[in-house]
C-alpha positions as CSV (number, residue, x, y, z in Angstrom):
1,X,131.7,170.4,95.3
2,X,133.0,170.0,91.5
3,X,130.9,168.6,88.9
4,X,134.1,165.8,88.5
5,X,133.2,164.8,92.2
6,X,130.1,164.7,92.1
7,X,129.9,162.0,88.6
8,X,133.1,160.2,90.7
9,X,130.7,159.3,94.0
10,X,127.8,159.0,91.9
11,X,129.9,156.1,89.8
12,X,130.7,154.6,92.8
13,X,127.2,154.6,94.4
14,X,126.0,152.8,91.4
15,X,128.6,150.6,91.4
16,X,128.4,150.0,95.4
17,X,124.3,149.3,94.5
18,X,125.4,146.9,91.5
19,X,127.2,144.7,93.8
20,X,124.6,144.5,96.6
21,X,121.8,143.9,94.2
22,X,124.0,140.8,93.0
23,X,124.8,140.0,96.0
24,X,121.0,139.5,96.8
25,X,120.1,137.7,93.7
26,X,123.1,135.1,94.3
27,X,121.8,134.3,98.0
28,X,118.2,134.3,96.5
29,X,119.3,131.7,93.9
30,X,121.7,130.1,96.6
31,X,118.7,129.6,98.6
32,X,116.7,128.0,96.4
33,X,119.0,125.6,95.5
34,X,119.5,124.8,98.9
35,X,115.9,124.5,99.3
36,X,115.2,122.1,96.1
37,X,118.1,120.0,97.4
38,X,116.8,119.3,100.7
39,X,113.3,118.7,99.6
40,X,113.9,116.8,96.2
41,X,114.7,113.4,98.4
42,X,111.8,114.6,100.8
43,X,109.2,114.6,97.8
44,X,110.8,111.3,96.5
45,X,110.6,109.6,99.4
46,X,106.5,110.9,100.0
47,X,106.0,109.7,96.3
48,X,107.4,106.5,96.8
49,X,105.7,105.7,99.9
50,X,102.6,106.8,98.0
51,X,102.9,103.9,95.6
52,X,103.9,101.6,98.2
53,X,100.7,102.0,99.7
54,X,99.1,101.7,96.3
55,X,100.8,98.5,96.0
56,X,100.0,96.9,99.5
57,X,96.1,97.6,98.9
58,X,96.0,96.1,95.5
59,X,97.4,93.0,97.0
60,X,95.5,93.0,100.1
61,X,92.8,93.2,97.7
62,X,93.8,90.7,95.2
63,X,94.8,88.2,98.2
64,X,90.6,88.7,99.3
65,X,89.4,88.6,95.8
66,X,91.5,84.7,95.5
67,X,89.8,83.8,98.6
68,X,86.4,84.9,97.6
69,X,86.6,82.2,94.4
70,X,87.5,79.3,96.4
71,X,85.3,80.2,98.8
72,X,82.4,80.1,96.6
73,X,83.4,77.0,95.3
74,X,84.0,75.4,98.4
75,X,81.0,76.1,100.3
76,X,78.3,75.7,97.3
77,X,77.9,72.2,98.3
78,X,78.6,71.1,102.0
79,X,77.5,67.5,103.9
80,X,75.1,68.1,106.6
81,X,76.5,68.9,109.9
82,X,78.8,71.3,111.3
83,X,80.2,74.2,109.1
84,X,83.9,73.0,109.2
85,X,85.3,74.6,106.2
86,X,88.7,72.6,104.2
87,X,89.5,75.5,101.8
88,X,91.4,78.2,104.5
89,X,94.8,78.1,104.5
90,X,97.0,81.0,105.4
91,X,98.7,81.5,102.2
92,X,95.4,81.4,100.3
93,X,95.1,84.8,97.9
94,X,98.9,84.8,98.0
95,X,99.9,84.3,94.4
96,X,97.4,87.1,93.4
97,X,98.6,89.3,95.9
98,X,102.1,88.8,94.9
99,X,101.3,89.5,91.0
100,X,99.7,92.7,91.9
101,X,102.3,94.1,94.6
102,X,104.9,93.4,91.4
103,X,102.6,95.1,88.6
104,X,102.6,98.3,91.2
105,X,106.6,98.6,91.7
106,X,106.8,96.4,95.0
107,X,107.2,92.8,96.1
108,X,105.6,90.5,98.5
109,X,107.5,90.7,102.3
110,X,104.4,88.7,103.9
111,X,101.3,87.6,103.6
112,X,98.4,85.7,105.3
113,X,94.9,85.0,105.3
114,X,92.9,84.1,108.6
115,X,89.7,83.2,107.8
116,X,88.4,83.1,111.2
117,X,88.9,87.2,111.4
118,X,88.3,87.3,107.7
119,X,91.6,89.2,107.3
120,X,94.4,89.4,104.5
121,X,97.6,91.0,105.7
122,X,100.2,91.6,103.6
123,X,103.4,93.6,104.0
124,X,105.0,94.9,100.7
125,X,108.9,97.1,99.8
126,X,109.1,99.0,97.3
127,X,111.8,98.0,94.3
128,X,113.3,100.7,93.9
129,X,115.9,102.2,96.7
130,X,115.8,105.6,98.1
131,X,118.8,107.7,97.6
132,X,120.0,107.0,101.0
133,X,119.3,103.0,100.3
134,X,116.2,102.3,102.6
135,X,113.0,100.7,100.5
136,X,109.4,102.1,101.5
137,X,107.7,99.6,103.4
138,X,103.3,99.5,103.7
139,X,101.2,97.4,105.3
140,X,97.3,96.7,104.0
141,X,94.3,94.2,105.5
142,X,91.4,93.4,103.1
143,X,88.5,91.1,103.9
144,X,85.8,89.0,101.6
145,X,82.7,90.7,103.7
146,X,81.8,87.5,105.8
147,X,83.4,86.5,109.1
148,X,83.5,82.8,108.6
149,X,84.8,82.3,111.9
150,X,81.6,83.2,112.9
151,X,79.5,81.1,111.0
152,X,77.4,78.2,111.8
153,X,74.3,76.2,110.1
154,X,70.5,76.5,111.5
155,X,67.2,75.0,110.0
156,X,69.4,71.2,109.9
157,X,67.7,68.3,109.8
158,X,67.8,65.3,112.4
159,X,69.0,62.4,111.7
160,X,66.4,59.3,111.6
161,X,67.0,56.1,111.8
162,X,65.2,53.2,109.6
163,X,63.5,50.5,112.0
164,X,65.2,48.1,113.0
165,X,64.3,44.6,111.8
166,X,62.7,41.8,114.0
167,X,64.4,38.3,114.7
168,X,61.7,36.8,112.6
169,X,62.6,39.4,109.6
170,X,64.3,37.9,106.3
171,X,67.6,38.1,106.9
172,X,67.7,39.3,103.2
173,X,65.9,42.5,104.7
174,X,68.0,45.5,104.3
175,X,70.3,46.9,107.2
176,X,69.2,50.0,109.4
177,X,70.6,52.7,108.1
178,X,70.6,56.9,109.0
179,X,68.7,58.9,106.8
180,X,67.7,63.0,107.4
181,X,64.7,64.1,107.4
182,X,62.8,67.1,105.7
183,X,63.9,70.0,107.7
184,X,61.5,72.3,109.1
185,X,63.0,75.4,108.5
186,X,65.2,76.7,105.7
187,X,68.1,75.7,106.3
188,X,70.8,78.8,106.6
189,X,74.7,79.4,107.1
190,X,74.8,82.2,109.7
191,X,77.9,84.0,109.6
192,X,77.5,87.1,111.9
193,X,74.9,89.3,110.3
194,X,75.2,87.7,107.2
195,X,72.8,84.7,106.2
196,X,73.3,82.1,103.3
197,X,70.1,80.0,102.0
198,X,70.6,76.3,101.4
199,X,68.3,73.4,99.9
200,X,68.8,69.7,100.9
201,X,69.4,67.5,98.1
202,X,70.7,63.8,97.8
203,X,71.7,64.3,101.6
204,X,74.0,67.4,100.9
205,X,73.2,71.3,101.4
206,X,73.4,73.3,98.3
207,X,73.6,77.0,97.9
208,X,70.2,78.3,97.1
209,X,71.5,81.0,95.0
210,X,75.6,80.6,94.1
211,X,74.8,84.2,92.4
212,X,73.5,85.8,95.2
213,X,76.2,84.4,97.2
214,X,79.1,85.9,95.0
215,X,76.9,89.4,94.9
216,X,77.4,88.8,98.6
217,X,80.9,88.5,99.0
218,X,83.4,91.6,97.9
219,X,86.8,92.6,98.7
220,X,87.1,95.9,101.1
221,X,90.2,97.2,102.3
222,X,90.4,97.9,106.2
223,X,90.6,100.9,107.3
């Protein structure tokens, strides 16, 4: 074989590897874009999820944290009797809960507090739309730490009576009227495992300690 043929399929082996090692890189670089393409909207859509999330337990949390401070203000002083709480309502912790979901990129879909399982569910979307249009959606429960539908009062006093007057009394003596004794026991708001101390005073229960009782109470998420 001639040296001319030799340099001839020599140039064209080269030239025959040339094209097949760009052939390679161009599906190599093909494939990647493929691959960043498909997964680009997958990541975003795991991200935003992610902060949906984030922005359901903040409000979940912020919802509890509202209820904890009317709590605490409603139940420092209560009349003797049955625990019948007045400050529950389902949309208690709601503005909170709204502010927070809105500081974290979502907004408010629903929200409710039931005190008698100690529970505030919200449901939040995310502002801003996937590419395809849909908004991330998250659900979160948080609770204050005490199941007030549990609760109930021990250690009350019973109700006395003053005596009542004789026909020959003045008739300027003063009426019977009910009074409560000195109770026996401390009396105590028990609320599942929990216990809260109270002193009688002017015919009213106080909290024994309103700081101990805050301590008490903190927001948890559910799991």
């Amino acid at each position: 074989m001639s040296s001319t043929t030799r340099r001839i399929r020599r140039k064209v082996d080269d030239d025959s590897g040339q094209v097949a090692t760009g052939l390679i890189i161009c599906s190599v670089l093909a494939l990647i874009a493929v691959t960043f393409w498909v997964m680009l909207p997958i990541g975003s859509a795991v991200n935003q999820k992610s902060g949906t999330q984030n922005a359901a337990d903040a409000a979940a949390l912020a919802g509890a944290d509202n209820v904890i401070d009317h709590v605490v203000d409603d139940i420092a002083t209560l009349p003797v009797g049955p625990f019948e709480p007045h400050t529950f309502f389902c949309g208690l912790g709601a503005t909170d809960a709204r502010t927070l979901a809105q500081n974290n990129g979502a907004h408010l879909t629903s929200y409710c507090y039931d005190w008698q399982s100690d529970e505030a569910t919200v449901q939040v979307a995310s502002n801003q739309a996937l590419s395809g249009g849909q908004h991330s959606k998250a659900k979160a429960v948080a609770k204050t730490g005490v199941p007030w539908g549990d609760c109930h009062f021990t250690g009350l006093p019973e109700p006395t009576l003053t005596p009542t007057p004789s026909p020959s009394s003045s008739s300027t003596s003063p009426a019977p009227s009910p009074t409560s004794s000195t109770p026996s026991e401390p009396v105590q708001l028990v609320c599942g495992g929990t216990t809260i101390d109270y002193d009688l005073q002017d015919g009213h229960l106080v909290v024994h300690d309103l700081q101990a009782l805050r301590n008490m109470l903190k927001a948890r998420l559910v799991d």
